[in-house]
C-alpha positions as CSV (number, residue, x, y, z in Angstrom):
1,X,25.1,9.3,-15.4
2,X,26.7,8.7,-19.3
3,X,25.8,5.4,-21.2
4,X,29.3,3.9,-20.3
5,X,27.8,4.2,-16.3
6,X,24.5,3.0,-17.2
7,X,26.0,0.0,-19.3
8,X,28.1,-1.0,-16.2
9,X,24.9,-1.1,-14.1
10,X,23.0,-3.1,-16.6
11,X,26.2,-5.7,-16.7
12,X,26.3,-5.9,-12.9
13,X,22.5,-6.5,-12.8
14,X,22.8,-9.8,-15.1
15,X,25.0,-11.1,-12.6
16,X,22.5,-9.8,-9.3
17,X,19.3,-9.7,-10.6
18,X,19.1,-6.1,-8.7
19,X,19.2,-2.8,-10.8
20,X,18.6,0.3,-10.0
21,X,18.0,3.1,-11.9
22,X,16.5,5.4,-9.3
23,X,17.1,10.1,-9.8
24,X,18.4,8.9,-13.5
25,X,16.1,12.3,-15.0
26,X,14.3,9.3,-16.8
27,X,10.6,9.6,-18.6
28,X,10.5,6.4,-20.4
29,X,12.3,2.5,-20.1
30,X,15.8,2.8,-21.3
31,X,15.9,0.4,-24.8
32,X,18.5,-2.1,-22.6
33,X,16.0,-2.6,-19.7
34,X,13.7,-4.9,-22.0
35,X,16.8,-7.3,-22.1
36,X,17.4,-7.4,-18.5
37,X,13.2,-9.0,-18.4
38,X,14.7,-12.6,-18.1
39,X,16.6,-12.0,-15.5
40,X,15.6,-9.2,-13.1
41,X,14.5,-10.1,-9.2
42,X,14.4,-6.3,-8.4
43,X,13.9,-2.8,-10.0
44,X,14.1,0.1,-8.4
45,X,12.5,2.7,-11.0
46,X,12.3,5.4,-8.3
47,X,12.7,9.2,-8.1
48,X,12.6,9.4,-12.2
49,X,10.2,11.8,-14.7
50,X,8.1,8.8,-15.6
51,X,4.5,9.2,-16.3
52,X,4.0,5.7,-17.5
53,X,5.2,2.5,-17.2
54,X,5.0,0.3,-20.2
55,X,3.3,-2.6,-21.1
56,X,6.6,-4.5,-21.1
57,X,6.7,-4.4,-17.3
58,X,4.8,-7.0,-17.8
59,X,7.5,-9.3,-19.0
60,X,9.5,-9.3,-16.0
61,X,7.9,-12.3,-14.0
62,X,10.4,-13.0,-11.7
63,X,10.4,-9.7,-10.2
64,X,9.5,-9.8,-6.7
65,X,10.5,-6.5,-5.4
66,X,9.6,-2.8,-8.0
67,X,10.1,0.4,-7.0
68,X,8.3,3.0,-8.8
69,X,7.6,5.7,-6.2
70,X,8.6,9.5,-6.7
71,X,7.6,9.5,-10.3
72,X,4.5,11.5,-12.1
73,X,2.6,8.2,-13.0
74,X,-1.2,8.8,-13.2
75,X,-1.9,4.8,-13.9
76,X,-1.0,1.5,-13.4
77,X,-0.7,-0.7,-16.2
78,X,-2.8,-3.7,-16.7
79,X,0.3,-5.5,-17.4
80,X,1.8,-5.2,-14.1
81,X,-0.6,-8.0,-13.1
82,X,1.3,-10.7,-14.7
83,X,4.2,-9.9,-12.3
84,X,2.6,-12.7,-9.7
85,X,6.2,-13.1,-7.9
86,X,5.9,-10.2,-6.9
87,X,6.4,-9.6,-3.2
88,X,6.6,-5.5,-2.4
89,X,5.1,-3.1,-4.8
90,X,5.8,0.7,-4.1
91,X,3.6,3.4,-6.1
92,X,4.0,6.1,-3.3
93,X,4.4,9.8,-4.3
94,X,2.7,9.8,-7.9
95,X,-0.8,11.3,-9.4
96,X,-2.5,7.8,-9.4
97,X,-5.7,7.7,-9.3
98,X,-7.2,4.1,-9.6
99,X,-5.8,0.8,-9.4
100,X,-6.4,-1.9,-11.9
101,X,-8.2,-4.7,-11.1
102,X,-5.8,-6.8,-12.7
103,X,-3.5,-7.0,-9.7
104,X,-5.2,-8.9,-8.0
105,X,-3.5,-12.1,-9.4
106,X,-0.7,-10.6,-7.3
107,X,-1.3,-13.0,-4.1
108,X,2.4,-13.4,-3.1
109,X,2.5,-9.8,-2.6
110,X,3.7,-8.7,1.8
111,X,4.0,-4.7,1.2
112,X,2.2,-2.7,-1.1
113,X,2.9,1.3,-0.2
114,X,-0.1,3.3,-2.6
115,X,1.0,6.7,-0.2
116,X,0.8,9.8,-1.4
117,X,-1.0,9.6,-4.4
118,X,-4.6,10.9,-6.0
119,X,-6.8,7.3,-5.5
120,X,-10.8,7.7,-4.5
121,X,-11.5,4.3,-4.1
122,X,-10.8,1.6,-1.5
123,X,-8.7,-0.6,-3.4
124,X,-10.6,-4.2,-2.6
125,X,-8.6,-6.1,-5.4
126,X,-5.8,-6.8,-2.4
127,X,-9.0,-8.3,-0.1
128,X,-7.6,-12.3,0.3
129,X,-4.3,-12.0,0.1
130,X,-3.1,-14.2,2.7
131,X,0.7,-13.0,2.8
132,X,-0.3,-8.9,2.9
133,X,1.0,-7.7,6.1
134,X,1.0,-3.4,5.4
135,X,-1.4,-2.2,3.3
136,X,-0.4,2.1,3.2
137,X,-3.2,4.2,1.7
138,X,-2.1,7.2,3.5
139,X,-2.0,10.7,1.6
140,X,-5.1,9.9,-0.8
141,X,-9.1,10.5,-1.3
142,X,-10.5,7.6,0.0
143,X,-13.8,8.5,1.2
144,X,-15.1,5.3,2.9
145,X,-13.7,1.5,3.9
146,X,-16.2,-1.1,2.1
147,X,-17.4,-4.3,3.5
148,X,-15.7,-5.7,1.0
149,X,-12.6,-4.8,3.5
150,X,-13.5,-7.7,5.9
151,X,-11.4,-9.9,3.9
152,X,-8.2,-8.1,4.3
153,X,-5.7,-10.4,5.7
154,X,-3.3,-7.1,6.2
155,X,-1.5,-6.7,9.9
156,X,-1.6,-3.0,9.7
157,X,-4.1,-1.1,7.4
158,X,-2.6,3.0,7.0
159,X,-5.5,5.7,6.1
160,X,-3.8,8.4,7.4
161,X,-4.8,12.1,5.9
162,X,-7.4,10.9,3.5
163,X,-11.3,11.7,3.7
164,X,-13.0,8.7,5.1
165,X,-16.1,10.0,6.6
166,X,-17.9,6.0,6.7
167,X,-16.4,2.8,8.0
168,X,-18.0,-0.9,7.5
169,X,-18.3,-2.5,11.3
170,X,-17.2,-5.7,8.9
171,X,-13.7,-4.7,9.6
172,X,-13.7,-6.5,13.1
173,X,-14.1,-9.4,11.1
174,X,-10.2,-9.3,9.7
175,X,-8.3,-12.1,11.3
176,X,-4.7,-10.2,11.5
177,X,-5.5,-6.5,11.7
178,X,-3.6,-5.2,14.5
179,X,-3.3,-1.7,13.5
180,X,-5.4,0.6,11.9
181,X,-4.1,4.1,11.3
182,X,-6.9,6.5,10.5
183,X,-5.6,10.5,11.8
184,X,-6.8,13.6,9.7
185,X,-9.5,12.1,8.3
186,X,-13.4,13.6,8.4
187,X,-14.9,10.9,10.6
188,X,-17.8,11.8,13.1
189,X,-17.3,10.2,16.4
190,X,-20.7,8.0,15.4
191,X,-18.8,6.7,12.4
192,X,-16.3,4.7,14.6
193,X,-17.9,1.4,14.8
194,X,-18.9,-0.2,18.4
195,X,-18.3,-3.5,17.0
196,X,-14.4,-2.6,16.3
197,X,-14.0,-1.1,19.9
198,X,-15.7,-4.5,21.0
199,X,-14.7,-7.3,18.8
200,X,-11.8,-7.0,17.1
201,X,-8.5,-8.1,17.2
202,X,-7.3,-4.0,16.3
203,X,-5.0,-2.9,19.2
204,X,-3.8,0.4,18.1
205,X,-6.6,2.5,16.4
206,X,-5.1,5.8,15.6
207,X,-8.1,8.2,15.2
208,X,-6.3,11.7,16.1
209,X,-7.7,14.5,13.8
210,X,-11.1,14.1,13.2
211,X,-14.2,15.6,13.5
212,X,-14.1,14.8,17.7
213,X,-12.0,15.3,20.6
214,X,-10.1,12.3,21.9
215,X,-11.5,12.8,25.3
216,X,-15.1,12.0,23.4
217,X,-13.6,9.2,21.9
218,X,-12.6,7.6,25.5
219,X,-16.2,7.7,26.5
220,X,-17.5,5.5,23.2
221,X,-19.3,2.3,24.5
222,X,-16.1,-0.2,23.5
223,X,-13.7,2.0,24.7
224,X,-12.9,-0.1,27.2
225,X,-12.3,-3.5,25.4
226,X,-10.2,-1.5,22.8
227,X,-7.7,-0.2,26.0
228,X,-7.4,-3.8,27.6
229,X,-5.7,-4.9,23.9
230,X,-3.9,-1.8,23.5
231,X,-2.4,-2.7,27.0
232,X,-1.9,-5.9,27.1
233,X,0.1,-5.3,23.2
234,X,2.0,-3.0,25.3
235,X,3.1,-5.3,28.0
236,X,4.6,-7.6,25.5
237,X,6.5,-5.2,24.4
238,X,8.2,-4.7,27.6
């Protein structure tokens, strides 16, 4: 897209507050984004060449949506924890591999998508956010879920096709978590904790591709308690 294109965006974006500026071939922040910082409610940043984001992000506090997925970021910047309007943050499909801890003065964030990128570490600075309903972690390196975990507010928790080998029994203790997606990962079937099958609110526990057969995983002492949830979420359905 030519300047004249760009320039009409930029104009239509002062009057919506949206802009996107997603498969533009870009690597940096276009000199007129800065101007928009006032005034932005959502950027879409998606599907560029970037391999950093600025500083400046942080002067776009009203944001509540950003998109910055598809790009060939290895960090978040610290700044990005000033944005505390923000409500959906989407890092998916980059070479991150840490988050910093400054996000979490992010509390009014629902969605955060991390998928698809390099991270090691559960990322605890989203524990006690009340509003957090997905939390997706799929596609990375994460080799365990902490204790620290336990005070996830999140509905549905995605560690699909990482390397978690260890989970805390401390995640029965999250108030919302309905759904926990775990498949291709390295668990042993004595790493599934009893007190999750038992005790927790979890009605679908995805746990395909690991180091058992699901027929073991039928015959775990818990088993039982986990079906009569994963039922009766069923019925409801129907």
């Amino acid at each position: 897209m030519g300047s004249s294109g760009l320039r009409q965006h930029y104009e239509t974006a002062k009057k919506t507050g949206t802009l996107k500026l997603s498969q533009r071939k870009l690597d940096e922040f276009p000199q007129n984004l800065r101007a928009l910082a006032p005034l932005l409610r959502t950027l879409d940043l998606s599907e560029n060449k970037f391999t950093r984001i600025p500083d400046d992000i942080g002067n776009f506090t009203l944001l509540k949506q950003l998109n910055i997925s598809h790009n060939k970021l290895i960090a978040l910047p610290e700044a990005l924890g000033a944005l505390i309007k923000l409500e959906g943050l989407n890092a998916s499909s980059n070479q991150i591999k840490s988050i910093p801890w400054s996000l979490s003065k992010l509390t009014r964030l629902k969605h955060v998508n991390l998928s698809d990128n390099q991270i090691t570490e559960f990322p605890t600075m989203f524990c006690g956010f009340n509003l957090l309903d997905v939390l997706d972690l799929s596609k990375n390196r994460i080799t365990m879920i902490p204790d620290a975990a336990a005070a996830l507010h999140v509905v549905e928790l995605n560690l699909n096709q990482n390397q978690v080998s260890t989970i805390s029994e401390q995640l029965a203790i999250c108030s919302r978590l309905k759904t926990l997606r775990l498949e291709e990962n390295c668990l042993q079937l004595n790493a599934i904790p009893t007190k999750i099958l038992k005790d927790s609110k979890i009605s679908v526990l995805s746990v395909e591709g690991n180091l058992f057969e699901m027929k073991q995983f039928a015959e775990l002492d818990g088993y039982d308690n986990y079906m009569e949830r994963y039922t009766a979420v069923k019925k409801k359905m129907f």
